[in-house]
C-alpha positions as CSV (number, residue, x, y, z in Angstrom):
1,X,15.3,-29.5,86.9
2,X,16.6,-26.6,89.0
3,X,14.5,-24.6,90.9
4,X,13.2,-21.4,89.6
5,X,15.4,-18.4,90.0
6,X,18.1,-21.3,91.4
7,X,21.2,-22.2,89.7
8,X,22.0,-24.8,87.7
9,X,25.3,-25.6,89.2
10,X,25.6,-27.6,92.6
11,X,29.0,-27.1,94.3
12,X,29.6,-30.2,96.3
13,X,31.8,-30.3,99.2
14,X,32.6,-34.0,99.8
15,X,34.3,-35.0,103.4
16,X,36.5,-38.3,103.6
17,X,38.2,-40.5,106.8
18,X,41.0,-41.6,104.6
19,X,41.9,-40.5,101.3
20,X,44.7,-42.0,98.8
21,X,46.9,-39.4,96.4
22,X,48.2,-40.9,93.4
23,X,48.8,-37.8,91.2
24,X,52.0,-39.3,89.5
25,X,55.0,-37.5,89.2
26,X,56.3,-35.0,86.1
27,X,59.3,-35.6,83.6
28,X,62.4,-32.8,83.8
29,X,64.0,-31.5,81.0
30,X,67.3,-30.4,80.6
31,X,68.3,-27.3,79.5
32,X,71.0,-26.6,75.9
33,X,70.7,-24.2,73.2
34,X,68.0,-24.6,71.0
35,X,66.1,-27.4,72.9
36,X,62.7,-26.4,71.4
37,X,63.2,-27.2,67.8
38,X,60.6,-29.7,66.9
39,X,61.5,-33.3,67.1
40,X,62.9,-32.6,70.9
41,X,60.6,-34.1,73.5
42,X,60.7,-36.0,76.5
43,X,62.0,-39.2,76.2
44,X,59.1,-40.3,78.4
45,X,56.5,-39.0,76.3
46,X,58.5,-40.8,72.9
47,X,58.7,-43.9,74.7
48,X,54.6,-43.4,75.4
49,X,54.1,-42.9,71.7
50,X,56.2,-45.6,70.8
51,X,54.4,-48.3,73.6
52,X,50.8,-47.2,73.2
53,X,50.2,-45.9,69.9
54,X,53.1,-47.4,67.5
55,X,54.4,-43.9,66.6
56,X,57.6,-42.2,66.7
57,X,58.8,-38.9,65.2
58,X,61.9,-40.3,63.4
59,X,63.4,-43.9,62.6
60,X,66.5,-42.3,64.0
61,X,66.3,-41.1,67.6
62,X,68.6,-40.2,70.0
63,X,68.6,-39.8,73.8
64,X,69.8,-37.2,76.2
65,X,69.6,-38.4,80.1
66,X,71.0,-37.5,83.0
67,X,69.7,-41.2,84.8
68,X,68.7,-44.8,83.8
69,X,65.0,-43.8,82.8
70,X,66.6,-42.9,79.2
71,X,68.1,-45.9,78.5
72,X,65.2,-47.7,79.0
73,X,63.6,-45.2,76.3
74,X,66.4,-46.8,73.9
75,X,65.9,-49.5,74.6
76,X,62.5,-49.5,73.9
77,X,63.1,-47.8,70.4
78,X,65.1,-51.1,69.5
79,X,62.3,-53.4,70.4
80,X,59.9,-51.0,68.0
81,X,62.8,-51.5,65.1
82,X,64.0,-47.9,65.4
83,X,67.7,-46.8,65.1
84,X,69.6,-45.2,68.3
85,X,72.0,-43.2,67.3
86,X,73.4,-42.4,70.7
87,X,72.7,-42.4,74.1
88,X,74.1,-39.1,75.7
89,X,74.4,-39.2,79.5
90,X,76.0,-36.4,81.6
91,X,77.2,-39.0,83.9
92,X,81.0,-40.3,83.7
93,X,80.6,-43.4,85.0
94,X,77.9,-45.0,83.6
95,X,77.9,-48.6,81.8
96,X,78.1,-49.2,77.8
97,X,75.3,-51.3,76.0
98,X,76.0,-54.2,73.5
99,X,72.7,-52.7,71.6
100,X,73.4,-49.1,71.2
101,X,75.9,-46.1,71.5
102,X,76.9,-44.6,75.0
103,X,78.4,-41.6,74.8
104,X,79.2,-40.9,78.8
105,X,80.3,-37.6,80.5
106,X,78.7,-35.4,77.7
107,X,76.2,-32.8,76.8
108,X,73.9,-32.1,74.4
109,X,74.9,-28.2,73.5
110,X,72.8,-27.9,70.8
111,X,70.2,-28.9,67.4
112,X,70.0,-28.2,64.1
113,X,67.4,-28.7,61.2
114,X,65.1,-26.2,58.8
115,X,61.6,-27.7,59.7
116,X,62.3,-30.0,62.2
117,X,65.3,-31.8,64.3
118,X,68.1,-33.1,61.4
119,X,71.0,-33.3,64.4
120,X,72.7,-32.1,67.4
121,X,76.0,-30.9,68.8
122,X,77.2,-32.5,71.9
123,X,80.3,-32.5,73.7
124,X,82.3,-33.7,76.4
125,X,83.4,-31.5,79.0
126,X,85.3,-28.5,77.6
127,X,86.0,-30.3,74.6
128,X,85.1,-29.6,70.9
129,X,81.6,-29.7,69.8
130,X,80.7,-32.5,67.6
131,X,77.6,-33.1,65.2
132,X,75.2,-36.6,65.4
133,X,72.7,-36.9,63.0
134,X,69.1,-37.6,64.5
135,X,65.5,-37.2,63.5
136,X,64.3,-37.0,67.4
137,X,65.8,-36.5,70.9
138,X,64.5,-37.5,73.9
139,X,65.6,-35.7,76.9
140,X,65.3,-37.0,80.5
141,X,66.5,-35.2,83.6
142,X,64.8,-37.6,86.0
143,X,61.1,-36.8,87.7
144,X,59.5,-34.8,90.0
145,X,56.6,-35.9,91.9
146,X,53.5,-34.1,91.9
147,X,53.3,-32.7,95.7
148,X,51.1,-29.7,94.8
149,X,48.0,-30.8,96.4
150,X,49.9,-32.1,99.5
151,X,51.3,-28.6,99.8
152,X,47.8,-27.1,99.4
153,X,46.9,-28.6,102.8
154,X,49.7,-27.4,104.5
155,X,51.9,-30.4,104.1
156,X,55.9,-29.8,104.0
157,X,57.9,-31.8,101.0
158,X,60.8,-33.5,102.2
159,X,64.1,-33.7,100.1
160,X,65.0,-37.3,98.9
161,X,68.8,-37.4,97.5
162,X,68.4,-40.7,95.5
163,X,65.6,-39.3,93.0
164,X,67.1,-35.5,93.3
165,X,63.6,-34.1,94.2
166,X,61.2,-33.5,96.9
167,X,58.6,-35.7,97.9
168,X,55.7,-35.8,100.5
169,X,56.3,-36.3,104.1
170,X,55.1,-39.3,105.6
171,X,53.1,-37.5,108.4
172,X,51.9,-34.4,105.9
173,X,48.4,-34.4,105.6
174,X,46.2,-35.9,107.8
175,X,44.2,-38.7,106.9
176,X,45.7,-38.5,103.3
177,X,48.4,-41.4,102.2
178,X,50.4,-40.4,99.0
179,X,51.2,-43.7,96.6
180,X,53.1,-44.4,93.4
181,X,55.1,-42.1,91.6
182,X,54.0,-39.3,93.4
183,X,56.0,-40.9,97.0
184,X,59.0,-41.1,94.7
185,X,58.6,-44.8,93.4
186,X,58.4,-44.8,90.1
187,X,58.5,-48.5,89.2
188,X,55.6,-50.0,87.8
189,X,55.9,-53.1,90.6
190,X,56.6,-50.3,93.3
191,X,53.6,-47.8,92.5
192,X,51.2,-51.2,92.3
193,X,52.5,-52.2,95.6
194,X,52.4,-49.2,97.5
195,X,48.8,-48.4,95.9
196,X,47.4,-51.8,97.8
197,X,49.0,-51.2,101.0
198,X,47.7,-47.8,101.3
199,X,44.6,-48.5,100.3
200,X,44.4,-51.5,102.5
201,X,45.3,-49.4,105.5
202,X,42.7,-47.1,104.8
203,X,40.2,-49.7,104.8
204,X,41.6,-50.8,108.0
205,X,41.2,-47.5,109.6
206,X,37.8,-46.8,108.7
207,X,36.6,-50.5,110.0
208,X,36.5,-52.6,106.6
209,X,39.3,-55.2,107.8
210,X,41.5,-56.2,104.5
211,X,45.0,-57.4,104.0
212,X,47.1,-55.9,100.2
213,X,47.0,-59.0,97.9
């Protein structure tokens, strides 16, 4: 028991050779009229209730992406027995799927539906809006890492073109390696890697000698 007169909270300040960040990384949105109508989330976070808990919001989704991470999200919904309406992506070039609908070179421009999602408009370019019918959207504009606590300790993010967002800089933070999602690699088989090899050169540096398996 604490002391008397003596809090009863202990603030411990704990001091670390090496340390390993692994903070993951943050889904974007992207942006249309009336994107917060409720059947609208990200299509990382339907694909999450689809894998781990065997939910979904609608048997008939759709998916607006600006990048590959949605399609995998549709795909995913067919494997789980839902429908896919359509697969929106702003990009012009951009392969079609034997499984599902690609609409390429569009946007979503907005929903519609009393209580919840019933549809949305998209189109492509300056064309004319058209209606889909849809009881979810998932909407992926790619990810950001999560820098933040690199930045507390004065580290400087670094631009990285491929992922359209800033990651940390390999000499940021002393002491501190960053791994996974949060250095920009978002694979599963990427973040598992990196995690070993930094966590084997921190061993390393503080005099426990191991090799990554």
């Amino acid at each position: 028991g604490p002391r008397a007169g003596a809090p009863r909270q202990i603030l411990w300040r704990v001091y670390t050779q090496r340390a390993i960040l692994c903070s993951g990384a943050t889904e974007r949105s992207i942006a249309f009229a009336d994107n917060d109508r409720p059947g609208i989330l990200h299509a990382g976070a339907l694909r999450a209730y689809m894998n781990r808990w065997a939910a979904a919001p609608s048997a008939t989704i759709a998916v607006f992406t600006n990048n590959d991470d949605g399609h995998r999200t549709a795909r995913d919904a067919l494997t789980h027995g839902l429908n896919v309406a359509a697969v929106i992506d702003t990009r012009a070039e951009v392969p079609e799927s034997a499984d599902f609908r690609v609409i390429a070179g569009a946007e979503v421009c907005g929903s519609w539906g009393r209580r919840g999602l019933k549809g949305i408009t998209y189109r492509k370019g300056r064309g004319t809006a058209l209606r889909l019918e849809c009881g979810a959207l998932g909407v992926s504009g790619g990810w950001n890492p999560n820098v933040h606590l690199t930045c507390h300790h004065r580290g400087r993010p670094v631009w990285q073109e491929d992922i359209a967002a800033f990651v940390p800089a390999e000499s940021g933070v002393p002491g501190l390696s960053v791994a996974g999602a949060a250095a920009g690699l978002f694979s599963t088989q990427a973040a598992l890697r990196s995690g070993a090899r930094a966590a084997a050169e921190a061993l390393n540096d503080i005099g426990r000698p191991c090799q990554p398996a």
